[in-house]
N, C-alpha and C positions, 0 to 999 in steps of 0.2 A: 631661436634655438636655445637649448638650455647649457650653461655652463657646468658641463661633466668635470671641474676640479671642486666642486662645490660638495659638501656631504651632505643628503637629501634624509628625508625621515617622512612614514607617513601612517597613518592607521591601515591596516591590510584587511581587516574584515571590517561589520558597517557599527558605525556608534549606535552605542545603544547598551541597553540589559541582556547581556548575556554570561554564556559560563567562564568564555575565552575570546582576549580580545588580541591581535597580533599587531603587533606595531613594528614596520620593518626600519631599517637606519643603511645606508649603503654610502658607499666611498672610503675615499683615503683617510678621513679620521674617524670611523665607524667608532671603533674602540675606545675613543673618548667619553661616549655614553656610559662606559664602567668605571671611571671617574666621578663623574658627576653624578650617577646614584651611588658614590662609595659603595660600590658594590667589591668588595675582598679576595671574594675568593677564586682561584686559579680557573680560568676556561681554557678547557681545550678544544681544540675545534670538532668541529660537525658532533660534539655529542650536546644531550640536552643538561644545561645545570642549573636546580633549585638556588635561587640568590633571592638575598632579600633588599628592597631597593629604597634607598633613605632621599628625604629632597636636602636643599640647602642647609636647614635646621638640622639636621641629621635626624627627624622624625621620619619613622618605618610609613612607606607611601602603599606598599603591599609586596609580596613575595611571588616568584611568578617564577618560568624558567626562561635560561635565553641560552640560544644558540648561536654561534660564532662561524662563518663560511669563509675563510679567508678567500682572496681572491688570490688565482683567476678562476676556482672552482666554486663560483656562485652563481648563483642569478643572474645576476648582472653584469659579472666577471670583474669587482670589485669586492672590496672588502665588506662583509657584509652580517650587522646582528640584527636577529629575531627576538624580540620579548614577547614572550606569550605570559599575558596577566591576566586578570579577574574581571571579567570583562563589566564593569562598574564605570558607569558613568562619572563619576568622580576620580575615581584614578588613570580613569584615561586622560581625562583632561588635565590631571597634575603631571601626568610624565608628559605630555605632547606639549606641554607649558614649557616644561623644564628644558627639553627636545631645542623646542625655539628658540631659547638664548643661546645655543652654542651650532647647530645646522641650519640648513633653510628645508620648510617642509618641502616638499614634493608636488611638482605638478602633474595633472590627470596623463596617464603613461608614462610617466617619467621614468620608473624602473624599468619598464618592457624597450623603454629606448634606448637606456644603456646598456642593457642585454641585446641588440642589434648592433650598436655602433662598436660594440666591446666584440661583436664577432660571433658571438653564444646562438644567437636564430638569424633567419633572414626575413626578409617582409612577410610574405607568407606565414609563415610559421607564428610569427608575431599575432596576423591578423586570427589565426587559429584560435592561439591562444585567449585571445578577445571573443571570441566567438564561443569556448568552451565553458566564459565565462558566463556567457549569456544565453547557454543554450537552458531550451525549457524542456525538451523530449528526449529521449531516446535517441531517436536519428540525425538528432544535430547534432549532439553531444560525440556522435560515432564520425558525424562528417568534420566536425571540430580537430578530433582527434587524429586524424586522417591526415589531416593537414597538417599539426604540428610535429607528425614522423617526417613532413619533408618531402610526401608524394608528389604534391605539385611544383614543390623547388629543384627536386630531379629532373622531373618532365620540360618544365622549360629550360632548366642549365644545362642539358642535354641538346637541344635544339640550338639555344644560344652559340653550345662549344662549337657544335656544325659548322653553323654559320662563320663562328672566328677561324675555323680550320682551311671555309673554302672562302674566306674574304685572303686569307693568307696566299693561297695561290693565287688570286686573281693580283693581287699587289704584287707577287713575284711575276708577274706577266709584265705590270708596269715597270717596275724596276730592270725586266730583259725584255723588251719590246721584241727582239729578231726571232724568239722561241714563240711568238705568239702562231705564226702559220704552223709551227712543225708541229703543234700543242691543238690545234685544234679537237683532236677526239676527247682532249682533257678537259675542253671548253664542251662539249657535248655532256662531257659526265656527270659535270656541274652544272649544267643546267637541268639534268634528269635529277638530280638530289633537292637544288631548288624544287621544281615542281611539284617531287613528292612530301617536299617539307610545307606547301603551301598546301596540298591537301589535307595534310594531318591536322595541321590549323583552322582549315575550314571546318573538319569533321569535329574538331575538338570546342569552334563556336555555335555549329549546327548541335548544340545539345540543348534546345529546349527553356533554356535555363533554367536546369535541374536544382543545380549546385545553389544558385540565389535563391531561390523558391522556396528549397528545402530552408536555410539559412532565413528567411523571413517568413515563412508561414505561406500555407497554401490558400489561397481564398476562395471561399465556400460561399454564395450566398442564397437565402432561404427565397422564396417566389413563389407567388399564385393573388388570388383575387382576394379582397378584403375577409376577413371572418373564415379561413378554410384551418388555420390550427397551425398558423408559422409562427407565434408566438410561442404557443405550447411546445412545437416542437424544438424553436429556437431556446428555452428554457430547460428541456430534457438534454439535451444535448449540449449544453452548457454547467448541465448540473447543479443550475443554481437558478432562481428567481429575476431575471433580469428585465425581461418584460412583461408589462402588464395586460395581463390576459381577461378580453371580456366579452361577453356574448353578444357586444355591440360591432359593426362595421367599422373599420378604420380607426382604432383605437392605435395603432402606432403610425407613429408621422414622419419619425425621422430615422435615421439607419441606426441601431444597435448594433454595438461590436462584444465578442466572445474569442479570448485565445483559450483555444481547450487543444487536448491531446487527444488522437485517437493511434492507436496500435504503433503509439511511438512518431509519427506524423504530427508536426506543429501545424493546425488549423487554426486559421480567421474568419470564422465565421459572423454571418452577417443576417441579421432581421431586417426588414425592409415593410413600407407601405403597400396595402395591398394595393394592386393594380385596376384600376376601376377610371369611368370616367365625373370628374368631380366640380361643383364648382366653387368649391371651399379652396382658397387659394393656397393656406399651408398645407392642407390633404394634398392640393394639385402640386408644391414644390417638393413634400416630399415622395407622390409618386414619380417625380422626373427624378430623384434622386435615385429609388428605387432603380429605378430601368437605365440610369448611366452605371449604377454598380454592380448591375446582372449583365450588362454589356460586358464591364472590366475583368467580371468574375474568373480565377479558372474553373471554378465548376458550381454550378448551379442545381438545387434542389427542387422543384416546382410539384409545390400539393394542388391538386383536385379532389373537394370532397366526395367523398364516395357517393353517395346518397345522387351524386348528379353526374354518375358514373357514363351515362351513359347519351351524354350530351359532351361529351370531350369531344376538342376537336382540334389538332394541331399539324399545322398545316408543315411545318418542317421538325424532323425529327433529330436534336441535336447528341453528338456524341459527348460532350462534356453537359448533360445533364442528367440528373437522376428525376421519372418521374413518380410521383408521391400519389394513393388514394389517402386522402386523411381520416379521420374520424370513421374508422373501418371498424367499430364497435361489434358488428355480430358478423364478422367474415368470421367462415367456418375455418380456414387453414390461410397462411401466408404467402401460399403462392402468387406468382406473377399473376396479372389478368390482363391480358394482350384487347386493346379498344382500339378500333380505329388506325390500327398500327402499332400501337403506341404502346410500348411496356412497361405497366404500372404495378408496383409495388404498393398492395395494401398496409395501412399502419394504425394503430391506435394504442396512444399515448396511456389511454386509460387503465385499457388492459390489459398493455404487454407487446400489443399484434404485431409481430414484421419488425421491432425495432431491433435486434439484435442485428439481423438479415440487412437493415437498412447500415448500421452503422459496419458491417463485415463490405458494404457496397463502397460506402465512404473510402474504407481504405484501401481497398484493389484499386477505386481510382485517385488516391491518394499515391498508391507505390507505380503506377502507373506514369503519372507527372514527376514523379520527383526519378523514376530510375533507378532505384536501391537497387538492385539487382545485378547495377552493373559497378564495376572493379575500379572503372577507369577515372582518373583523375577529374575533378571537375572544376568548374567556374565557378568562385563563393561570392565574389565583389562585381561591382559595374567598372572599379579602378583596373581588375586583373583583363573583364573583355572590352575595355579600352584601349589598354594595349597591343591586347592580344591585337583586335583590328588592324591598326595601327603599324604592329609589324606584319600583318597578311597584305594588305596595301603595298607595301615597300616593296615585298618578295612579288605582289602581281604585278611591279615594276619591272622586273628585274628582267632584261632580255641581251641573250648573248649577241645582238647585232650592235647594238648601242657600244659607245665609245666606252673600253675600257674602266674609267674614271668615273662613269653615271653607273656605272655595274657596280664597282666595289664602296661607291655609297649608296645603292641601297640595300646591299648586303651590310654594310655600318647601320643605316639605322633602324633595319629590321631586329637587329642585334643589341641594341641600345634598348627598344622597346619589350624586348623578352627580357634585357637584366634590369627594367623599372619597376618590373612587376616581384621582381628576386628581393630587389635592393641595391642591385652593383649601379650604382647611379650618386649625385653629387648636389642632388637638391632636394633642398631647406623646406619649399615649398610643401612638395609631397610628404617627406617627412610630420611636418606640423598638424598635416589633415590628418592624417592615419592615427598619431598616437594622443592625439588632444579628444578622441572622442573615448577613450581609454576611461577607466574609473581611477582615481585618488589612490593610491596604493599597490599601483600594477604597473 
């Protein structure tokens, strides 16, 4: 763990040529740094002031502004300055030089940890943050955001407080053993509250996992027989050149990957070898590759060229797939063409046909998997339905026949489990994972 008497310093945006580079300074001797660039003149807090910042030599290093957060109304709920400078590769590295002789830099979360431990967010909210950082679309950024208002630290300190309210009566049972007959209906009530908190639980892990999916990408993958246009289409839909497209059979061998956006939905989409029987042994490892990752898929694309329209044949009709005519060059109109059962979406890359139509499909089953629709809190980590389990376990423990003392532990550790995923907990461990995968500066 990290020595918080320590005053940290770090580059807050990424090195490199740009216009504005931020370099954050947090702790008890923050304001040291206005010494050591002889920097003159008066700050007063939380406004921005133009200073000009000299090294050792008292040679002018650049002019920039900095802001002053005293604590405990910062970031971090430490003392805390912002310099925002010219974002020059050369001046960053003369102040972040200078930085080094008198703080130690900062390790990956290190601010976002002292903004928890200081009181300021809790786990949650933290991972949010991390998450807002990272997010690529629309709907992460919205489920990011979500998170760090605190909706899901309500939801579980709310069930947690339950639990502390009815682990309390159940201890005042022990501490007055002779009220336990005449209390019986109170043992009834609490066991109705139990139950219904073990429901909530379950209905709130029976979600799909909405909340992570959304948070890492839904995966899409392209599928049909060698040569039907899953290149080309994996390239439209990619918006960029990524596979090589050619009028030969099995020209891709190995999986291609694509993060694109569609209608606000982070997709992972996948090219794959066409499915055929081969006896080219890389052809044949990457058709096995192919059909372990249309297995893993959440949803699948599968082209049939048109032209051999009428030779489709599939024997089971799956709801997480979309099915594709390809190379649908002289379809008259874009409608469906129902074969064999099977509802096929003509398309042609070439000239326009059914792609709009195809990619308005993507996303109905796009908001479909992920849920947007609905309000209610969700699961963003594998760390939060860990626990969650975890304390559901405890509570399907939990039965009013059992000796007083097995009851009100596992009302303890169902309650331990809901404030791990909070933060109210006393280990190092967790801590370490969560804010070490953090960026340098956050």
């Amino acid at each position: 763990m990290t020595n918080t008497n320590e005053t940290i310093f770090a580059l807050s945006t990424v090195f490199g040529k740009s216009g504005v580079a931020v370099i954050r300074i947090s702790g008890n001797y923050a304001l040291k740094a206005l010494n050591h660039f002889h920097i003159k003149r008066k700050i007063k807090p939380r406004f921005a002031t133009l200073v000009d910042l000299y090294d050792d030599s008292n040679q002018l290093i650049d002019n920039g502004i900095i802001i002053y957060f005293p604590a405990p109304n910062s970031f971090t709920g430490e003392d805390v300055i912002e310099l925002q400078v010219h974002g020059s590769k050369a001046v960053i590295k003369i102040i972040l030089e200078g930085l080094s002789r008198i703080f130690v830099m900062a390790s990956p979360g290190e601010f976002s940890l002292r903004a928890f431990l200081n009181g300021k967010f809790n786990l949650t909210q933290i991972e949010g943050i991390a998450d807002l950082i990272d997010a690529e679309t629309k709907m992460q950024a919205k489920q990011a955001i979500k998170q760090i208002s605190g909706e899901l630290e309500r939801l579980y300190s709310n069930w947690r407080q339950g639990l502390i309210t009815i682990q309390s009566k159940i201890e005042a049972y022990i501490d007055f053993p002779e009220d336990i007959w005449a209390e019986k209906s109170e043992l009834e009530k609490i066991n109705n509250e139990v139950q219904s908190l073990v429901q909530l639980i379950q209905e709130h892990l029976n979600d799909n996992r909405r909340g992570e999916r959304l948070r890492e990408g839904l995966h899409i993958v392209i599928t049909g027989e060698p040569n039907v246009g899953k290149s080309t289409l994996f390239n439209f839909l990619a918006k960029r050149d990524i596979a090589i497209v050619s009028e030969y059979a099995g020209t891709t061998r190995d999986i291609l990957e694509a993060h694109i956006d569609i209608g606000g939905y982070p997709i992972i989409l996948s090219d794959t070898a066409g499915i055929r029987e081969s006896s080219d042994p890389i052809e044949s490892e990457g058709i096995s590759r192919a059909k372990k990752r249309s297995f893993e898929a959440d949803l699948r694309i599968e082209l049939f060229p048109f032209e051999q329209r009428h030779n489709i044949n599939c024997n089971v009709v799956n709801s997480d797939t979309i099915y594709v005519l390809s190379k649908a060059d002289d379809v008259i109109n874009n409608h469906n063409i129902k074969i064999n059962g099977i509802d096929l979406l003509p398309i042609s890359i070439l000239k326009g046909i059914g792609t709009n139509k195809l990619i308005s499909l993507i996303k109905e089953k796009a908001k479909e998997k992920f849920g947007h629709d609905r309000d209610t809190p969700v699961i963003t980590r594998q760390r939060h339905r860990s626990h969650m389990q975890k304390s559901l376990e405890h509570l399907q423990c939990f039965n009013i026949d059992n000796p007083i003392e097995l009851i009100s532990e596992d009302l303890r550790l169902a309650a331990f489990e809901l404030g791990a995923v909070i933060g109210i907990i006393n280990v190092e461990e967790i801590l370490d994972s969560i804010f070490s995968n953090f960026c340098v500066g956050k």
